[in-house]
C-alpha positions as CSV (number, residue, x, y, z in Angstrom):
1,X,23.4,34.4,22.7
2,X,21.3,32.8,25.5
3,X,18.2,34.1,23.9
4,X,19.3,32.8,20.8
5,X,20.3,28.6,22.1
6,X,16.1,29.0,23.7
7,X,14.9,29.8,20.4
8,X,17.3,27.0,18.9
9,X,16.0,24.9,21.9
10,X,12.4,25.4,21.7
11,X,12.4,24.8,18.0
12,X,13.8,21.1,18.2
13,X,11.2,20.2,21.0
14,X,8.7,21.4,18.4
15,X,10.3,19.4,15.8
16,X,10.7,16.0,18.2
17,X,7.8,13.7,18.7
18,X,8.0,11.9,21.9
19,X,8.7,8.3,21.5
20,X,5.4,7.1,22.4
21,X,3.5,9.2,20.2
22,X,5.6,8.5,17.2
23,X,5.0,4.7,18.0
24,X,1.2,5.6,18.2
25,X,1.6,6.8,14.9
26,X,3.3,4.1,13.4
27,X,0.7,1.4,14.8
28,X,-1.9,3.8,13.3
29,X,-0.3,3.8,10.1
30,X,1.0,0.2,10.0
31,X,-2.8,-0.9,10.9
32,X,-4.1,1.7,7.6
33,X,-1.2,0.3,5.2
34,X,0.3,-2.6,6.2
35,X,-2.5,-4.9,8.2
36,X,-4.5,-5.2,4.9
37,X,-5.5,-8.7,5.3
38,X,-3.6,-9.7,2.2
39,X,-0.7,-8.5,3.5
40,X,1.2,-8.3,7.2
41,X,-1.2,-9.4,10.1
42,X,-2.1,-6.6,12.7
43,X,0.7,-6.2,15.1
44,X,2.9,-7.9,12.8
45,X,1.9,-11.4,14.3
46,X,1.2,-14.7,12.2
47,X,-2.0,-15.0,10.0
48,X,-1.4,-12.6,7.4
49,X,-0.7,-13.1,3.7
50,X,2.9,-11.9,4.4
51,X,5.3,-13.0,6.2
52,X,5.2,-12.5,10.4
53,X,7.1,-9.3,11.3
54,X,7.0,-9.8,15.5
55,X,9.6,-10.9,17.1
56,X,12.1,-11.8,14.6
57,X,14.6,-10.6,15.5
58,X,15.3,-7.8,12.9
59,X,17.8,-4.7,13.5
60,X,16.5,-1.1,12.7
61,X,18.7,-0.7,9.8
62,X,16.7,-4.1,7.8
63,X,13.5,-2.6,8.8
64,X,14.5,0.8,7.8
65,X,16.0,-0.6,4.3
66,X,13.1,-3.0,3.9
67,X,10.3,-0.4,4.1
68,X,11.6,2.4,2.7
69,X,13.1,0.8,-0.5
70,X,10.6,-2.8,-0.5
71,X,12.0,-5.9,-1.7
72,X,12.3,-6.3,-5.7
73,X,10.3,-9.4,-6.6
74,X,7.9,-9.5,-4.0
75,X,4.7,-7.5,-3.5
76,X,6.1,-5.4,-0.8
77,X,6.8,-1.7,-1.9
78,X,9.0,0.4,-1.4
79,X,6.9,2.7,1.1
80,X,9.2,5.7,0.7
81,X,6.8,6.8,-2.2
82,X,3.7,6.0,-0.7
83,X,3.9,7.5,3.1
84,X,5.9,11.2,4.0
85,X,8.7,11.5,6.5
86,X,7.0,11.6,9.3
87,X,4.4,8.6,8.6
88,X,7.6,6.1,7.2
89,X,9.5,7.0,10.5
90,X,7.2,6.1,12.8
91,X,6.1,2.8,10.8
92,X,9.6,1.9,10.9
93,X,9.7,2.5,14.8
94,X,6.7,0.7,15.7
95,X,8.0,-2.0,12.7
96,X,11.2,-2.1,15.2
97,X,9.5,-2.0,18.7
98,X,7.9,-5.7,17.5
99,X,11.5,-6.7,17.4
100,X,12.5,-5.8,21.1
101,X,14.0,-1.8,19.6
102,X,12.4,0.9,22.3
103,X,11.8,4.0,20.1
104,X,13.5,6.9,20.7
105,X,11.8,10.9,19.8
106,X,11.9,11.3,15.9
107,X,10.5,14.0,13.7
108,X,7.3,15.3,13.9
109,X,4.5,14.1,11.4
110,X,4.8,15.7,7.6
111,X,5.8,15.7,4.5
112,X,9.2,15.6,3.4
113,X,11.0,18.8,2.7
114,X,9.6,21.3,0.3
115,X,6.4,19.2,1.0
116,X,6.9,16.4,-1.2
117,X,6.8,12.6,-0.1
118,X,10.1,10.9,-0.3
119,X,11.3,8.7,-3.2
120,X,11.8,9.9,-7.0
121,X,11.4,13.5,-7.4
122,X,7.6,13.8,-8.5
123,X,9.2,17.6,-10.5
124,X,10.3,15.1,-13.3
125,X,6.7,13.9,-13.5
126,X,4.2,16.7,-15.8
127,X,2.0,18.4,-13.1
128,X,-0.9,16.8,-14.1
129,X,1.2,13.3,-13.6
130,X,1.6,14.4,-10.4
131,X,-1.7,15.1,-9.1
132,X,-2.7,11.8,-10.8
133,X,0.4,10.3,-8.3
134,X,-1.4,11.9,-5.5
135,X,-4.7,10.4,-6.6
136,X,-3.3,6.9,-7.4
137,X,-2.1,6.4,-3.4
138,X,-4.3,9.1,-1.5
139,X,-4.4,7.3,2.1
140,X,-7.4,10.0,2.4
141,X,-9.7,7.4,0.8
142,X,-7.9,4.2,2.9
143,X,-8.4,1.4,0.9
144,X,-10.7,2.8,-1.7
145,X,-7.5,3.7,-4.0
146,X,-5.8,2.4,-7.1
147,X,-2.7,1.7,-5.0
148,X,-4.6,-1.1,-2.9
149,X,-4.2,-3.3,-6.1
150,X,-2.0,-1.4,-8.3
151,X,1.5,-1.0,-8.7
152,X,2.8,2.3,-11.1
153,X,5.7,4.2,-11.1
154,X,7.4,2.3,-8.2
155,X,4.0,2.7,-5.5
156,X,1.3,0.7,-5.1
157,X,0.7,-3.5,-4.7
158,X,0.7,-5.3,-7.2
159,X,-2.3,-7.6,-6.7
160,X,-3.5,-7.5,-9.9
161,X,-1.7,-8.3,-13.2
162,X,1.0,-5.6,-14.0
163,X,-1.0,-2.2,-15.8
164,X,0.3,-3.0,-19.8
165,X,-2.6,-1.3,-21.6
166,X,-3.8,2.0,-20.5
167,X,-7.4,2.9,-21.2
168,X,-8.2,6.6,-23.2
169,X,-10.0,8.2,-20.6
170,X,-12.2,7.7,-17.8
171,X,-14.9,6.2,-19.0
172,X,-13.3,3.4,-21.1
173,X,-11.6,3.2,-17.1
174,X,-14.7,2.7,-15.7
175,X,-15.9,0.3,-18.4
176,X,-12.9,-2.0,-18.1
177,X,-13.2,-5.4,-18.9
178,X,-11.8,-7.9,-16.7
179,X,-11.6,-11.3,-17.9
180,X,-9.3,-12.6,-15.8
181,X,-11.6,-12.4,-12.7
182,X,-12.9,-15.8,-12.6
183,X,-15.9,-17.3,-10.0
184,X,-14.5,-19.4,-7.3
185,X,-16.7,-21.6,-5.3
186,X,-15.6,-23.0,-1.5
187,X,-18.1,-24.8,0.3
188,X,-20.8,-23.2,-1.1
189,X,-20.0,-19.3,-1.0
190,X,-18.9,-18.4,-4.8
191,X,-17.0,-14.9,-4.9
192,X,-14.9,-13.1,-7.7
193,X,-11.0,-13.8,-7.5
194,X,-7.9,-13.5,-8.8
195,X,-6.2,-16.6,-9.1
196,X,-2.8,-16.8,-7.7
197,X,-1.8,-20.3,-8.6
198,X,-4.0,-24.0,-9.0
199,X,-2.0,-26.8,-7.2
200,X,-3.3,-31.0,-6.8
201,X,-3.1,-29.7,-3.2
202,X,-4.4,-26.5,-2.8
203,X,-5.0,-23.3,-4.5
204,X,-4.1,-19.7,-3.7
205,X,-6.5,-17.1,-4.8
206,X,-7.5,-13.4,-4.0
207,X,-10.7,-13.2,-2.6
208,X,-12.4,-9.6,-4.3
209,X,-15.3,-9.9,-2.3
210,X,-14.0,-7.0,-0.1
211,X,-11.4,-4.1,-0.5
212,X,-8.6,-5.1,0.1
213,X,-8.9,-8.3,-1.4
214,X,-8.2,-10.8,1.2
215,X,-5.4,-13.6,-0.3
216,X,-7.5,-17.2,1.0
217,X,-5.8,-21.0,0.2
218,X,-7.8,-23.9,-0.3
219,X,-7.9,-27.2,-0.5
220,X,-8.1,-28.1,-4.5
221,X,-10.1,-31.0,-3.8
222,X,-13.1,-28.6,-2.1
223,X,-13.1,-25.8,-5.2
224,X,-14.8,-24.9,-8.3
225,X,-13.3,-22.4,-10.3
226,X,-15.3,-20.9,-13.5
227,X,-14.2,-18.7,-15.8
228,X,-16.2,-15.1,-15.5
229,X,-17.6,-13.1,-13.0
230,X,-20.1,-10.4,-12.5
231,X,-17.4,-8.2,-10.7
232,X,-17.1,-5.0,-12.0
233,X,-13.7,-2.7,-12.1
234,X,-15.7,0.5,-11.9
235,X,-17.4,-0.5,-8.6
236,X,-14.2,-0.2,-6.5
237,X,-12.8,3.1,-8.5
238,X,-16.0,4.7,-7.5
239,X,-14.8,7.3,-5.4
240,X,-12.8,9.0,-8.2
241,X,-14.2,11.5,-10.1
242,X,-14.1,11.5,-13.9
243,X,-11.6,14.3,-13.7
244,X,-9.2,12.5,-10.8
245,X,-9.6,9.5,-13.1
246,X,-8.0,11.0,-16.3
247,X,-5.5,12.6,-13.3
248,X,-4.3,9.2,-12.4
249,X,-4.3,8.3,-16.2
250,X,-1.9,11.0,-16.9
251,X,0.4,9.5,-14.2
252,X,-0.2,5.8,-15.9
253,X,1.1,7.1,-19.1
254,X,4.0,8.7,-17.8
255,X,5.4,6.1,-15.8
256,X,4.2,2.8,-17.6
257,X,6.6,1.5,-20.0
């Protein structure tokens, strides 16, 4: 019996992660998913497109519902199908530590059970859905993915338009036109963008410059906007193979409505 409560024993110190290096890995993974410029600031101060998450004064059970669910209507996801177990636990800990809550051990970093992420079972998805799922939000690539700008299926941000028409293959992918990408000019410096909205006072626009697109105001009186651009949607899906492309195409089909 002894022998057997020190194999019981040493199994759940394997299984725990001590509190400071599960809050490690939640600033490491906020700072990857979360601190995207056009999204939460890095340590969830003020600055960022979204909303400050410091010292607010939010319980563990709001930050656990917010992140692993999102909130319908806005652009935050639900990041239950986007990280694994481990990663979501520890966001939602370091998430919590900016609001005063010290972190206790949690589970060690992986996938959920049986491997999966959490969120809708991928085994309804056709296998080669699935693998385009994978694709769509690989954090292996960081910001080089289709889930930086895209929501599908529940995962992703939705910076861009909501995906309605899905190209053949991957080449009419790659050769996607974009006419909504106009030419916006501040002070001098014209870059692609995607407007968010054109007010007397100012206007809100995603600046595509970079990946991620950084979300920029300015004043309306100190802009040019022109329709066009010379941005191209095949420059920032470079990474993907033609094969991974018609993966993630697959998934597009299945889930988009």
């Amino acid at each position: 019996m002894n022998r057997f409560l020190a194999c019981l024993a040493m199994a759940a110190s394997l299984e725990a992660q001590p509190a400071a290096d599960r809050l490690k890995q939640g600033e490491d993974v906020f700072n990857k998913t979360c601190a995207t410029g056009y999204c939460h600031a890095p340590k969830g101060g003020p600055g960022g497109g979204a909303p400050r998450l410091a010292a607010r004064g939010f319980d563990e059970a709001y930050i656990n519902a917010t992140t692993t669910r999102g909130l319908p209507g806005t652009p935050m996801p639900a990041f239950s199908t986007v990280l694994n177990r481990g990663e979501l636990s520890a966001v939602i800990a370091y998430v919590a530590s900016l609001n005063g809550i010290a972190a206790a051990a949690g589970p060690a970093f992986g996938g959920a059970p049986g491997g999966g992420r959490g969120g809708p079972p991928q085994a309804m998805l056709p296998p080669e859905a699935i693998a385009g799922r994978e694709l769509f939000t690989d954090s292996v690539r960081g910001f080089a993915r289709c889930a930086t700008c895209h929501e599908a299926g529940g995962v992703g941000i939705s910076v861009a338009s909501p995906i309605s028409t899905i190209p053949a293959d991957a080449a009419a992918l790659r050769a996607l036109a974009t006419p909504h990408v106009q030419t916006v000019t501040v002070e001098g410096d014209s870059m692609p963008a995607l407007m968010l909205s054109q007010g007397k006072q100012r206007t809100v626009f995603y600046d595509l410059t970079t990946v991620p697109p950084v979300r920029r105001t300015s004043e309306a009186a100190g802009i040019k906007v022109v329709d066009g651009s010379g941005w191209k949607h095949s420059a920032v899906i470079a990474s993907y193979s033609d094969t991974e492309l018609n993966s993630i195409l697959q998934f597009l089909k299945a889930v988009v409505k």
